[in-house]
N, C-alpha and C positions, 0 to 999 in steps of 0.2 A: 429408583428415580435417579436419573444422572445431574451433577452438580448444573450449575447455570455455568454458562459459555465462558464467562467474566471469574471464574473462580475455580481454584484449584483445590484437590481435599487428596486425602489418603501419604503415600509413599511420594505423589508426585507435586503436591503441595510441599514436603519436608525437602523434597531434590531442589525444589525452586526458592526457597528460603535459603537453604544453605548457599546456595549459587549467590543470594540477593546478599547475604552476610556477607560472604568472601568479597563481594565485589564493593561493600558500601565500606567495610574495613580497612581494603587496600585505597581507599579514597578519600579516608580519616589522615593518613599520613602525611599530606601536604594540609591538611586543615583546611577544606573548605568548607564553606558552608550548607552547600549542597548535597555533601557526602553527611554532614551531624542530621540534615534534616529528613535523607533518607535510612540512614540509622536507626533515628528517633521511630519512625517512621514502621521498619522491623521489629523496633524493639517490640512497641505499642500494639502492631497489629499481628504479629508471627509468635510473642513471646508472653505478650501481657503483662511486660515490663513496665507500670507506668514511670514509675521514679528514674530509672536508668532512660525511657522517651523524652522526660522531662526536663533532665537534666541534657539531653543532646539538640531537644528544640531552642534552648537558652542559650547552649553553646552558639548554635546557626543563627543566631539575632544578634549576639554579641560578634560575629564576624561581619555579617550583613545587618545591620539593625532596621533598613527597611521594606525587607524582602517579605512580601505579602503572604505568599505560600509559610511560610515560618513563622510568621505571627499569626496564620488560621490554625495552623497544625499548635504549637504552644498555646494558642487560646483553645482549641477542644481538649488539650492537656489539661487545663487549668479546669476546667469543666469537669473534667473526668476526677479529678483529685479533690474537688469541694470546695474552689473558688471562684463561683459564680460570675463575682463585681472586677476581678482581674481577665477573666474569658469574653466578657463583653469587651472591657474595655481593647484586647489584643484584635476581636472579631472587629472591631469597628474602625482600629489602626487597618489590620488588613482590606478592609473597603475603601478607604483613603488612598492607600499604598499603590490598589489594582481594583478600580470603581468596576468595572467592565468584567469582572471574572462572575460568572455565576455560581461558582463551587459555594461561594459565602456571600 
């Protein structure tokens, strides 16, 4: 059965990670915050890094502190890691932040 459209697997999933590292890496250097929260972001979902994701989505709040996408990503962190009462409380900043997003 062939993967779904939306998802890569095998040799060519590991070419397009390495490609998504190299690129979120070289975008860590000016520190933005965009580049920590798609880092996090690799780490979390290519790597199953959660502590090193966790530590990148905090990074990207403390540059932007009300950047909606980094406070849903950092609260399913916080969810993932066994803090329930901190994951709501970030999932419900990010509704505040960006009411109109259906992702959360």
């Amino acid at each position: 059965m062939a993967p779904a459209p939306n998802f890569l697997d095998g040799k060519t999933a590991q070419e397009a990670y390495a490609k998504s590292r190299a690129a979120a890496d070289a975008a860590l250097a000016p520190d933005l915050a965009i580049a920590h929260s798609a880092h996090g972001y690799l780490l979390a979902d290519a790597h199953l890094t959660w502590n090193g994701a966790n530590a990148e989505y905090r990074r990207a709040l403390e540059l932007l502190p009300n950047d909606a996408a980094a406070e849903f990503a950092f609260g399913n962190m916080q969810a993932i890691l066994g803090q329930p009462e901190r994951a709501v409380e970030l999932t419900r900043q990010a509704l505040i932040s960006d009411p109109l997003n259906a992702l959360w």
